[in-house]
C-alpha positions as a Markdown table, in Angstrom:
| # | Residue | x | y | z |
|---|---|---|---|---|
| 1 | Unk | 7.5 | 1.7 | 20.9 |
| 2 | Unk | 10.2 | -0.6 | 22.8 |
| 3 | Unk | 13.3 | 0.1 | 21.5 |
| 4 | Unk | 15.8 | -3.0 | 20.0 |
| 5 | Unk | 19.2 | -3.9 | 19.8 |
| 6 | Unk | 19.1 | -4.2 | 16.4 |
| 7 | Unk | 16.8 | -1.3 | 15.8 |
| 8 | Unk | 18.3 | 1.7 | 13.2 |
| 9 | Unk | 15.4 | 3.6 | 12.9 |
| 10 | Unk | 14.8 | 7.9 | 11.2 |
| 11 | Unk | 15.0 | 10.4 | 14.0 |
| 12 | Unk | 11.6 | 11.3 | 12.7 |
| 13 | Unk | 8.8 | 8.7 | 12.5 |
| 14 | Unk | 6.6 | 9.6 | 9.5 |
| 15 | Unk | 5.9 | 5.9 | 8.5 |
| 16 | Unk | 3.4 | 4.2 | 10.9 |
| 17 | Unk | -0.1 | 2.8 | 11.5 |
| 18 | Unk | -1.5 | 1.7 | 14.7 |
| 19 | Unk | -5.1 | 0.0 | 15.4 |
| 20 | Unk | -7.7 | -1.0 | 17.7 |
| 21 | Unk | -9.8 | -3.7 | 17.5 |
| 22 | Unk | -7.7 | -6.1 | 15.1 |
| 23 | Unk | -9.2 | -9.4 | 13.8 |
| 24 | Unk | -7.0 | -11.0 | 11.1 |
| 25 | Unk | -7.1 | -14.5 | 9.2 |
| 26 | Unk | -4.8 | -15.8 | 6.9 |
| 27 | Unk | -6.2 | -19.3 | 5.2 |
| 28 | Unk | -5.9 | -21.5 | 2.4 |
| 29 | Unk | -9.2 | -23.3 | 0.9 |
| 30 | Unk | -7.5 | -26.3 | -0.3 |
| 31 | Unk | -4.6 | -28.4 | 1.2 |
| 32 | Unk | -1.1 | -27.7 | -0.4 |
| 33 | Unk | -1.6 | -24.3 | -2.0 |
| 34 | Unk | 2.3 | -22.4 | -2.0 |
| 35 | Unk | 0.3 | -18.9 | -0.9 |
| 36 | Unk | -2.9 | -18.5 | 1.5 |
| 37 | Unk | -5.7 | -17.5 | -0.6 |
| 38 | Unk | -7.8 | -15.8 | 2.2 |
| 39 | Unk | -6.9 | -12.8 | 4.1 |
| 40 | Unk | -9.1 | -10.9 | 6.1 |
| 41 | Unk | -7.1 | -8.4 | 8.0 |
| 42 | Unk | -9.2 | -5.7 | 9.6 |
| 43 | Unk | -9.5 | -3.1 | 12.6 |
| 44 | Unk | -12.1 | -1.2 | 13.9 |
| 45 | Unk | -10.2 | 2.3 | 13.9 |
| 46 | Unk | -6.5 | 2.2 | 12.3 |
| 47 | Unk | -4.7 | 5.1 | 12.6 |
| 48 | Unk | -2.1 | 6.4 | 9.8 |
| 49 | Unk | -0.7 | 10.2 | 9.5 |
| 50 | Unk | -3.4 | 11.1 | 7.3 |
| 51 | Unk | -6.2 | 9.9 | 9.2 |
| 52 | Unk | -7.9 | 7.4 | 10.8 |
| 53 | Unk | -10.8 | 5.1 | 9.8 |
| 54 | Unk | -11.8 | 1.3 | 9.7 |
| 55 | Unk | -9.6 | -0.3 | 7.5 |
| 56 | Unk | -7.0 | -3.5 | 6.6 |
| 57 | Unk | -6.5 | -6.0 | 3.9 |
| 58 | Unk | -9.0 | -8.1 | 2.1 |
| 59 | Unk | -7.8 | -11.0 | -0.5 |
| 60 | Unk | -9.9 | -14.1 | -1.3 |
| 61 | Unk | -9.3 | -15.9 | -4.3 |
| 62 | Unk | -12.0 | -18.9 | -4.1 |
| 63 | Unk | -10.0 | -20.6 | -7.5 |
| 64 | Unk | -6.4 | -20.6 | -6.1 |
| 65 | Unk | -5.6 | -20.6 | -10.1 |
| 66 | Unk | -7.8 | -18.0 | -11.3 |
| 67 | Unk | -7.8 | -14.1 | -10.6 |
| 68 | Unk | -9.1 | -13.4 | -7.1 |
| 69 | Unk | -12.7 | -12.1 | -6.5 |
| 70 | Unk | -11.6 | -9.6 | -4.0 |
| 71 | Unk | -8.0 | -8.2 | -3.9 |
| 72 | Unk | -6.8 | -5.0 | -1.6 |
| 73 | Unk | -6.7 | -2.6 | 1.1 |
| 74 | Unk | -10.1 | -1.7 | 2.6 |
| 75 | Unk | -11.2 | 1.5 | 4.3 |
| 76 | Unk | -14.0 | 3.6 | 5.4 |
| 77 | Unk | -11.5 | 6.2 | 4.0 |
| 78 | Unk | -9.9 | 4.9 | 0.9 |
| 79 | Unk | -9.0 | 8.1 | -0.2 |
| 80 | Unk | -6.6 | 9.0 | 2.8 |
| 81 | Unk | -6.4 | 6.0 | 5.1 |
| 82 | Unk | -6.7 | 2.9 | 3.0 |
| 83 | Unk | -4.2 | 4.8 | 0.1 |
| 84 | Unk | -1.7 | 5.2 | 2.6 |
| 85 | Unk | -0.9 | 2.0 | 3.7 |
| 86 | Unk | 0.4 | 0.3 | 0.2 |
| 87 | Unk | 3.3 | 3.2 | -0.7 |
| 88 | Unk | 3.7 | 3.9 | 3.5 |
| 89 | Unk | 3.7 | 0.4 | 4.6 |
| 90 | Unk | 3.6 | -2.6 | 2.5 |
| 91 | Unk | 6.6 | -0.9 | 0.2 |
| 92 | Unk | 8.5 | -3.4 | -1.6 |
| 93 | Unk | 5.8 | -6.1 | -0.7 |
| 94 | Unk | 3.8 | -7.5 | -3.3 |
| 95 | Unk | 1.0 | -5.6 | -1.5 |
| 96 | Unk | 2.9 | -2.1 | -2.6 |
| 97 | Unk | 0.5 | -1.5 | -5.3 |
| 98 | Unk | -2.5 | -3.2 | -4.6 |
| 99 | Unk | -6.4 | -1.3 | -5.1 |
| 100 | Unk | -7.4 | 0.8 | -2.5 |
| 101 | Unk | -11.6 | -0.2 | -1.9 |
| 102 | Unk | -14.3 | 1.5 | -0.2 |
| 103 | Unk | -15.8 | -0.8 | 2.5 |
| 104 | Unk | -17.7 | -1.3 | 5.3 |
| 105 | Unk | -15.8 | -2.8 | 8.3 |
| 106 | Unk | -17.6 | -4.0 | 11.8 |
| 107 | Unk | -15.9 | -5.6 | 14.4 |
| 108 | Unk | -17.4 | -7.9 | 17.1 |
| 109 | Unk | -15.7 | -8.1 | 20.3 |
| 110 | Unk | -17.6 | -10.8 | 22.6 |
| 111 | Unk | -16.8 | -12.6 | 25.7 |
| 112 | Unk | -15.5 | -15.5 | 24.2 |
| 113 | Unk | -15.0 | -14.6 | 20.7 |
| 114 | Unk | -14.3 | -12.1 | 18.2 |
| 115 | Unk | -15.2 | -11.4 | 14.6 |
| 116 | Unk | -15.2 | -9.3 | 11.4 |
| 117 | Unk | -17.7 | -8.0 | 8.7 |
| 118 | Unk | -16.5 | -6.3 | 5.8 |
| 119 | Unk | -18.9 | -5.3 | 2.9 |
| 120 | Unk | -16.6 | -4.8 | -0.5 |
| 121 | Unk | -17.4 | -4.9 | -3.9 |
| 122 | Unk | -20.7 | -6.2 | -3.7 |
| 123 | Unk | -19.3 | -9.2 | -1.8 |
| 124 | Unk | -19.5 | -9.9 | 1.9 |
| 125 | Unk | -16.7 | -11.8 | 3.8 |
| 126 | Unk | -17.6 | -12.6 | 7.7 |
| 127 | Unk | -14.9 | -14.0 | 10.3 |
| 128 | Unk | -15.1 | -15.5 | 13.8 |
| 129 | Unk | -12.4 | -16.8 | 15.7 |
| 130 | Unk | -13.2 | -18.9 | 18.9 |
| 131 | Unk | -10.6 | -20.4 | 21.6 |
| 132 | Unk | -8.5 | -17.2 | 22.3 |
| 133 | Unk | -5.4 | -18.0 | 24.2 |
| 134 | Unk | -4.3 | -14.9 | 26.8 |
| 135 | Unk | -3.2 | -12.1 | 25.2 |
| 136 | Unk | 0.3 | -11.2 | 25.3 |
| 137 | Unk | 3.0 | -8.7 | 24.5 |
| 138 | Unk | 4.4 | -8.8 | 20.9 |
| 139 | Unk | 7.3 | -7.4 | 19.6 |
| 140 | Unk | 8.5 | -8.2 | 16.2 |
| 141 | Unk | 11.5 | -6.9 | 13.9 |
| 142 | Unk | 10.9 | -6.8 | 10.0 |
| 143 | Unk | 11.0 | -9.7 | 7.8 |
| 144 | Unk | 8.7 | -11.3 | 4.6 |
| 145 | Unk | 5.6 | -9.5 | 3.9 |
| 146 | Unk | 6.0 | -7.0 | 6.9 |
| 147 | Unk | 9.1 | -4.5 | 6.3 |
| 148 | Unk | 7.9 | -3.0 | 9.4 |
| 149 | Unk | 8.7 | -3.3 | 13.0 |
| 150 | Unk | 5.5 | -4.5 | 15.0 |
| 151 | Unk | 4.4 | -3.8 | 18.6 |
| 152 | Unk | 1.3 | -4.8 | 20.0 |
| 153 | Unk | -1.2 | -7.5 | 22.0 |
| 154 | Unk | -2.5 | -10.3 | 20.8 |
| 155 | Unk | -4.6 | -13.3 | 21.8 |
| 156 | Unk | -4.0 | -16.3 | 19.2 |
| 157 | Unk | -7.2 | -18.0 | 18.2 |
| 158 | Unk | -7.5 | -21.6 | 18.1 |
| 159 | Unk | -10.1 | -21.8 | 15.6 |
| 160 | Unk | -11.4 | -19.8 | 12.5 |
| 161 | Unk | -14.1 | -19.8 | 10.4 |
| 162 | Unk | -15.0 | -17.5 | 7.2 |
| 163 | Unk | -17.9 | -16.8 | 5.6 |
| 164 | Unk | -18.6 | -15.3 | 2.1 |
| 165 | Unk | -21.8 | -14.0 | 1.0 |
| 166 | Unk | -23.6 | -15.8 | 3.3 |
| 167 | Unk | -21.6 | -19.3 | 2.6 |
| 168 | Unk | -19.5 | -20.9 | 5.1 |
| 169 | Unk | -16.3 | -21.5 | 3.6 |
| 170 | Unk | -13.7 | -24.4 | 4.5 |
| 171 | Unk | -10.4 | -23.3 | 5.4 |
| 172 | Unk | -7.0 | -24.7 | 6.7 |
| 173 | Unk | -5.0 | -22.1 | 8.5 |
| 174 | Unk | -1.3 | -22.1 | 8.5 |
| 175 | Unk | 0.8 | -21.5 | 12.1 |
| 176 | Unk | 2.2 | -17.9 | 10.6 |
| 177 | Unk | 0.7 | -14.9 | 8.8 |
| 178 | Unk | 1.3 | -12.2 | 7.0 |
| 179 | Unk | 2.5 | -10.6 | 9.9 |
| 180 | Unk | 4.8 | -12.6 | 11.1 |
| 181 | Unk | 2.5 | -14.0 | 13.9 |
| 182 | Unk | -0.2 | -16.5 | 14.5 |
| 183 | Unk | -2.7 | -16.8 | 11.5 |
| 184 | Unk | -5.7 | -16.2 | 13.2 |
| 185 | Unk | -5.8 | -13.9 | 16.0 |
| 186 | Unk | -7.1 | -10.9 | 18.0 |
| 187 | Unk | -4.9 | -7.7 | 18.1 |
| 188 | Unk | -6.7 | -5.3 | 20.5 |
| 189 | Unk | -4.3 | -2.9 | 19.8 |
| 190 | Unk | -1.0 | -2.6 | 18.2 |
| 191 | Unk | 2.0 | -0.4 | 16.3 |
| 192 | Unk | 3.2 | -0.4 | 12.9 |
| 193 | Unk | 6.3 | 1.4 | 12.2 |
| 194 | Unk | 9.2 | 2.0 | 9.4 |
């Protein structure tokens, strides 16, 4: 990890994740909602202390004012890997004590496009994000929803789609995410780190 002038971090790192294969979205259904109410934010292998498995961060509330159909951390590993990354992580987020869920996460890496399955809760939410700008060096310092320092590639997408249980689903996607970068985009790899 690069280091940064304004970086105080512990002599020992025991707070980290890193990933490859990243294909996040962060959308809204409906113009003018305050919050996105779809995140789909999911590697092919993420890799935590305790382990390493498919996993990420699933949220889609179809009725912006009702409770969502699918909230939480997903992993091929909830017990180890997908419990770590709310107490480890996402700390003091409102993600800190959100359900850990068993799922199924595939990743599709094409030459002009990548994508996402993940099978939770009965429910199936597909992504695929087109246009991919060239991927580039980021290096972030903590801030909002990520009290982490983040290091990594990505390739911003310039379009996103989303598909739930086999329905296309209209979405608006905002210039920022969770993260603190682009909304829809392709991390091929990256760091995490407290």
């Amino acid at each position: 990890m690069m280091s940064s002038p304004n970086m105080h971090m512990k002599s020992a790192l025991t707070q980290w994740m890193s990933w490859e294969g990243g294909v996040d979205v962060v959308a809204s259904t409906a113009p003018g909602l305050p919050v996105p109410n779809v995140i789909v934010h999911v590697a092919r292998l993420v890799h935590t202390p305790v382990g390493s498995a498919a996993s990420g961060m699933v949220f889609f509330q179809p009725d912006p004012a009702g409770a969502p159909l699918i909230m939480g951390f997903v992993s091929q590993d909830s017990a180890q890997v997908g419990g770590y990354f709310g107490p480890q992580i996402f700390a003091g987020t409102p993600f800190e004590n959100a359900p850990t869920l068993d799922a199924s996460i595939q990743i599709e890496i094409g030459a002009t496009h990548v994508g996402a399955t993940v099978s939770v809760g009965g429910h199936e939410l597909r992504t695929r994000l087109e246009g991919l700008s060239a991927l580039s060096l980021v290096n972030r310092d903590p801030g909002g929803m990520a009290p982490f320092w983040q290091q990594g590639i990505e390739a911003p997408a310039a379009r996103a789609q989303l598909w739930v249980d086999g329905k296309e689903i209209s979405i608006l996607v905002p210039p920022i995410g969770i993260s603190g970068g682009s909304a829809p985009v392709y991390a091929p790899t990256g760091l995490y780190a407290l």
